[in-house]
N, C-alpha and C positions, 0 to 999 in steps of 0.2 A: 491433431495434425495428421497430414493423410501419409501413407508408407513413404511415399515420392518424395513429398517435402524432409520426411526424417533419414533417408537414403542420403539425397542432395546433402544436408547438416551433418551430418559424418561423415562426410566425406570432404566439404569444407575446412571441418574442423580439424579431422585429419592434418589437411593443407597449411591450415595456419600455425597447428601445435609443431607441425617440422619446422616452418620459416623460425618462429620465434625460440626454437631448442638450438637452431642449429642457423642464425642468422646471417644472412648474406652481406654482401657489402649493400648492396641497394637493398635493404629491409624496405623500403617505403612503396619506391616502384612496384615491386611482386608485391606488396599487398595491396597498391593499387591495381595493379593487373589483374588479380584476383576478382578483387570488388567489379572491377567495369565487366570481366567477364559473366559474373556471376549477381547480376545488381538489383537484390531481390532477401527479401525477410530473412531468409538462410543463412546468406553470406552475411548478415549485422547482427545476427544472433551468435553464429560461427567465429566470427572474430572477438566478439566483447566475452563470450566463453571461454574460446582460446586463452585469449589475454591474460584474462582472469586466474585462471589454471595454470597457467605457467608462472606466472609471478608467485602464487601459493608455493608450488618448489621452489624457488630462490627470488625471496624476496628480494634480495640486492639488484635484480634487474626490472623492479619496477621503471626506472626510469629513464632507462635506454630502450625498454620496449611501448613507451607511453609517446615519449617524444617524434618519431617516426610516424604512430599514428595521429596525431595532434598536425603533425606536417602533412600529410596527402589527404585528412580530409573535406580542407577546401576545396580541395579536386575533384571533391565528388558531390558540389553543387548540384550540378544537372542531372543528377541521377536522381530519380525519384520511383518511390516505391509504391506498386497498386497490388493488395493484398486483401481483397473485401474478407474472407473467411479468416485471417485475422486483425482485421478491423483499422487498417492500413488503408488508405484512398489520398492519394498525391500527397502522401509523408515524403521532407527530402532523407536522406541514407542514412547520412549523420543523425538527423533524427529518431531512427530506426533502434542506428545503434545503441546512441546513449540510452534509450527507453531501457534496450534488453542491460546495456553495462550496468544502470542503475539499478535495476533490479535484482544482478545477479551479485553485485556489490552489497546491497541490502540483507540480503541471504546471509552472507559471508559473515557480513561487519554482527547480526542481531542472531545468526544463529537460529532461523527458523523453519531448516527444513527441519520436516516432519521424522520420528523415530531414529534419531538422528542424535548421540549424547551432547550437551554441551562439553565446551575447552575449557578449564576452569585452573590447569595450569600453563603457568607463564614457560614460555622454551623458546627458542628461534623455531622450534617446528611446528608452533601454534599457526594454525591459516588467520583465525581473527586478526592477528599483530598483521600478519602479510597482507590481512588485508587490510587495515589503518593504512600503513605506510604507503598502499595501493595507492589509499582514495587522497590523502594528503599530495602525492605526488602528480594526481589526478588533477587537485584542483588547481597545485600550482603552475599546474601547466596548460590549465583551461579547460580540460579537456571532459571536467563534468562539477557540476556545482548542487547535488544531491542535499536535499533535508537529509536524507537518512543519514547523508558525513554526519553533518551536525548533532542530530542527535546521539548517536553515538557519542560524538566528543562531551554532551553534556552528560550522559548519563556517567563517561567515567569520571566526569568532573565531579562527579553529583551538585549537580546547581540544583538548583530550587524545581521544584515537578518535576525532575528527571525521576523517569520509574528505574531503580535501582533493582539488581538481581545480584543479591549477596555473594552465589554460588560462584560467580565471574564478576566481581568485582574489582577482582587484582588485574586481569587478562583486560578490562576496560579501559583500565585507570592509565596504564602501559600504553594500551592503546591509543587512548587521547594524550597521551602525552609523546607519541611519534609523531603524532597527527600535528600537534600545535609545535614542533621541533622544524618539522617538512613548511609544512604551511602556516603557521601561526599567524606569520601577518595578515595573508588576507583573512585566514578564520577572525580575526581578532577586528578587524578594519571590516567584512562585509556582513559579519553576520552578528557573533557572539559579543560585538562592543555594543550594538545596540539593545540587544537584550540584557543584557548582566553588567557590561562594563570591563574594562582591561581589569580595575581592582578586583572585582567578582572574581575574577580567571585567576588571578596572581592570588588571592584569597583563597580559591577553589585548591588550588596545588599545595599552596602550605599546610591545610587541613589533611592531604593526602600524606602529606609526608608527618604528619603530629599524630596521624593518627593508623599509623605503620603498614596503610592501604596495599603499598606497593613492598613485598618483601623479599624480591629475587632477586640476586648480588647484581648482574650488569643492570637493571632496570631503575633501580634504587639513586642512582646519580642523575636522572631523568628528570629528578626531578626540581635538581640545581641547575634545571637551564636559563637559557634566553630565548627571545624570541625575535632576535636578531635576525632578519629577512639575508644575510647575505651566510648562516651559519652554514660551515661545510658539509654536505653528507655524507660523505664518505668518512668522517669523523665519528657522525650519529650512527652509520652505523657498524663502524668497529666497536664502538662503545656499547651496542645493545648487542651485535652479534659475538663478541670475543671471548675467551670460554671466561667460566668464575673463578678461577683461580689467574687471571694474568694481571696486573696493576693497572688500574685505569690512566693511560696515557694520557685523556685529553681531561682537559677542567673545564665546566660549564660553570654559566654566571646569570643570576635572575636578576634582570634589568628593574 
């Protein structure tokens, strides 16, 4: 990328990491305003970055800052992106973004950038958890419907060919199991029912738990859920974020 364009992207990003730290009443208009001022590769890298990175510190706000944008980006129909040097020619915005969110979501959930250690322990300050809950609140709100979710969710499942990585195992397993908490119905209904089946998944969790997968105190109850499409989140996540010594308030039920 040329100086200009990487000048322009920090300084975007800048822009978006203030709105989303420091939210307005209108979050949606400023970053619509943003976008139309700026309607171009930068600004949909700039934001699906932003995004990103901010929910990694508090993950609790994946879904007050997911919402907003899911709302103004119909709005940016008529924008469309010409970018021949990165291989962009009449992409609409939306397009743009989701490319870069899925990619950098990818990153996140598999852990592949380079010299980089893996997270191999479970904490609320893990980014992989932050970023499950990311892409689950992602999908239930439309706003990206990624293989990468899904394989991730398999791998912590460990379904059948899922390539398993022993070393974060736990950090997976946790993971897919915020994931199907957040979103389980559609994961269950769009994707993972035709492959494996709802028994396969309810199959998949009981061997997590018979086979003592997941061993960090708040996580460990995750695994007596439901996948109850109207379950509270603010529920799930007192129960994953609340320290290990408090009493678990809520009771979960596997349907």
């Amino acid at each position: 990328m040329s100086d200009a364009y990487e000048t322009q992207l920090t300084l975007l990003t800048s822009r978006f990491d203030n709105l989303f730290r420091n939210p307005p009443t209108e979050l949606s208009a400023q970053i619509l305003s943003i976008i139309k001022a700026n309607p171009g590769v930068a600004s949909a890298e700039a934001l699906a970055s932003s995004l990103l990175s901010v929910v990694k510190e508090n993950p609790k706000r994946s879904e007050s800052l997911i919402l907003p944008i899911a709302h103004i980006l119909p709005a940016t129909a008529d924008i469309v992106v010409n970018d021949e040097g990165a291989g962009y020619n009449d992409y609409p915005f939306e397009q743009v973004f989701v490319i870069h969110l899925s990619e950098f979501l990818s990153d996140a959930l598999h852990e592949t950038q380079l010299h980089v250690p893996k997270q191999t322990v479970v904490s609320p300050q893990n980014t992989v958890l932050a970023a499950a809950l990311f892409s689950a609140s992602a999908i239930q709100h439309g706003l990206l419907n990624s293989n990468h979710i899904y394989a991730f969710a398999r791998q912590g499942l460990r379904l059948p060919d899922a390539a398993i990585e022993e070393e974060r195992q736990e950090v997976v397993a946790v993971g897919a199991c915020l994931q199907l908490l957040v979103a389980g119905n559609i994961m269950i209904e769009k994707w993972l029912a035709h492959s494996d089946g709802l028994e396969k998944v309810v199959e998949a969790l009981e061997n997590l738990k018979d086979k003592n997968v997941i061993k960090y105190p708040n996580a460990v109850g995750l695994l007596d859920v439901s996948f109850h499409p109207f379950l509270i989140k603010s529920q799930l996540l007192n129960l994953y974020f609340r320290k290990p010594s408090q009493k678990l308030g809520v009771k979960f039920r596997l349907l």
